[in-house]
N, C-alpha and C positions, 0 to 999 in steps of 0.2 A: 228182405233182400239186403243183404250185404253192401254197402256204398263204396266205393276205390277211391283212393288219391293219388294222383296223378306226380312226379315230378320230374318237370322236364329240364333237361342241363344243353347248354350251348355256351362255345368260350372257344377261346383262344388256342392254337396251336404250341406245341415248344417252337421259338422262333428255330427259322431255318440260319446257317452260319451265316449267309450273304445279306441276313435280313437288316438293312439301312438303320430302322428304327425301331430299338427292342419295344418288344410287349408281354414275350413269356419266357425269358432267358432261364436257361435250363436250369440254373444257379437257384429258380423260384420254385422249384419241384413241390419240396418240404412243406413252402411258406401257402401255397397253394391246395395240396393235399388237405391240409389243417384247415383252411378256412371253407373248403368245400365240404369235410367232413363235420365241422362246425353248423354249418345249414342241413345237413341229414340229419344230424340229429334232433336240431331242433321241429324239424317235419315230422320225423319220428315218435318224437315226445309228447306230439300236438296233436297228433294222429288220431283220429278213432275208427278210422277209414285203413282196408287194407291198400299198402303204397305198393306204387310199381312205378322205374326211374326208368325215363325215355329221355338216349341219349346219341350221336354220331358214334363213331370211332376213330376218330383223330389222336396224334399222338397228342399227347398235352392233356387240356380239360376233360376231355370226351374220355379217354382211356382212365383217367384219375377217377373221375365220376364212379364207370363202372365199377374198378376194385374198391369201392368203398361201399357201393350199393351192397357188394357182396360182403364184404367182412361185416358189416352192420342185420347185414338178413333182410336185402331189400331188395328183392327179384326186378332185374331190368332187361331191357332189353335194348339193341342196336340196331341203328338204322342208318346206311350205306349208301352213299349218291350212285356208286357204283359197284359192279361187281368186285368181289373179292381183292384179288391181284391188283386191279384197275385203282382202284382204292386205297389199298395199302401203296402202289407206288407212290401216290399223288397226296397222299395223306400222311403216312406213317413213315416210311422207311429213310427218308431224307434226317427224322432225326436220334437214328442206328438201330444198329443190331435189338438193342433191349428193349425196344420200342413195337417192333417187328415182333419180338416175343411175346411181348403182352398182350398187343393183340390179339396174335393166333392166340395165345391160351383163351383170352376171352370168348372169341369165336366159338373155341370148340364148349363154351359153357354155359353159354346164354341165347337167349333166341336172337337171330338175328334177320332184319329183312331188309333186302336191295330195293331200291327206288326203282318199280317198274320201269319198261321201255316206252310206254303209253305217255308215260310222266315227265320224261326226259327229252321229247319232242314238244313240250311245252312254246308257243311262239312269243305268250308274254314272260315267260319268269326264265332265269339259267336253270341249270341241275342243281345248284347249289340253294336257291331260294326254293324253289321246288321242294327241295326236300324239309327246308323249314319249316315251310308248308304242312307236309306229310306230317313231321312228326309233331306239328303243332294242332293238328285235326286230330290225330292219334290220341295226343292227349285229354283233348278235348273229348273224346269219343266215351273216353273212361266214364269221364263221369265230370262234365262242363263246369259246374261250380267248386269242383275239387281239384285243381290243380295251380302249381304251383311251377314257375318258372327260376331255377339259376342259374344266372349268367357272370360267369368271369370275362369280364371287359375291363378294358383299359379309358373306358368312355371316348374314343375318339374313332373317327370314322373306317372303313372298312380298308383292306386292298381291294377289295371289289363287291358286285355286286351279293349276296345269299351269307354276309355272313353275321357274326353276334349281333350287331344293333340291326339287320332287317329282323332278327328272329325277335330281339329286345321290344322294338315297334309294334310287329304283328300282334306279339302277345299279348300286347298293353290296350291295343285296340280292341282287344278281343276280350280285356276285366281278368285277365291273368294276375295274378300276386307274383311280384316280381323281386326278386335277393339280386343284386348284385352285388359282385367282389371284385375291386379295384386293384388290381396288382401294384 
């Protein structure tokens, strides 16, 4: 039987304009791009296992992730706290139009699956941990000693509850191999 490698990306958004305290100024696209593409390859390289990259769709890390999985030949897929629309407003479209694009394109090109309703009524965790959760089980599911966590963080604490260092934690508790990329 065939073994998988798992790797799974959570990170930062492009900050929003109002955002107090930069973490992903659109200005770091580039310099982000390269260093994320720098850890696929090296998973790649390392590989003897077929990879598959389990990732959000947020504008920023999560979007960047995907089109690299793809130019590199690394089948991923997306996983959405909510519906579509619901999503992209609260996610993607605050930073524009080309952002909005990327998505859809990806959408219509990769598997994509929404964070049940079952899951979303959670009483201990938000939607947002919830789904770290998911796609950290997911990962996990593939194949438990093959997977590999990268996380673009700024190393400092969250705006709120569900996001890079709860997933950063989880995974670590869990004997995850962990890349971070410090912007």
């Amino acid at each position: 039987m065939n073994k998988k490698h798992s790797i799974l990306f959570t990170g930062h958004m492009i900050d929003k304009k109002d955002r107090k305290k930069s973490r992903f100024p659109a200005n770091k696209e580039i310099m982000v791009r390269e260093e994320i593409l720098k850890y696929l390859i090296q998973e790649k390289k390392a590989a003897n296992n077929e990879l598959t990259g389990i990732a959000g769709g947020a504008c920023g890390g999560d979007i960047l992730f995907h089109e690299l999985c793809e130019d590199i030949g690394i089948p991923s897929e997306m996983y959405l706290t909510l519906p579509f629309e619901e999503f992209k407003k609260s996610s993607v479209s605050f930073a524009g139009k080309e952002w909005d694009q990327r998505f859809d394109r990806l959408t219509k090109k990769i598997t994509v699956h929404i964070l049940p309703i079952e899951k979303r009524d959670n009483k201990k965790n938000n939607i947002w941990e919830q789904t770290n959760l998911w796609m950290l089980d997911q990962a996990l599911q593939i194949e438990k000693e093959n997977m590999t966590l990268i996380a673009l963080w700024d190393g400092k604490d969250g705006d709120g509850n569900g996001g890079t260092e709860h997933m950063i934690n989880t995974a670590k508790a869990k004997g995850a191999r962990i890349n971070i990329i410090n912007i």
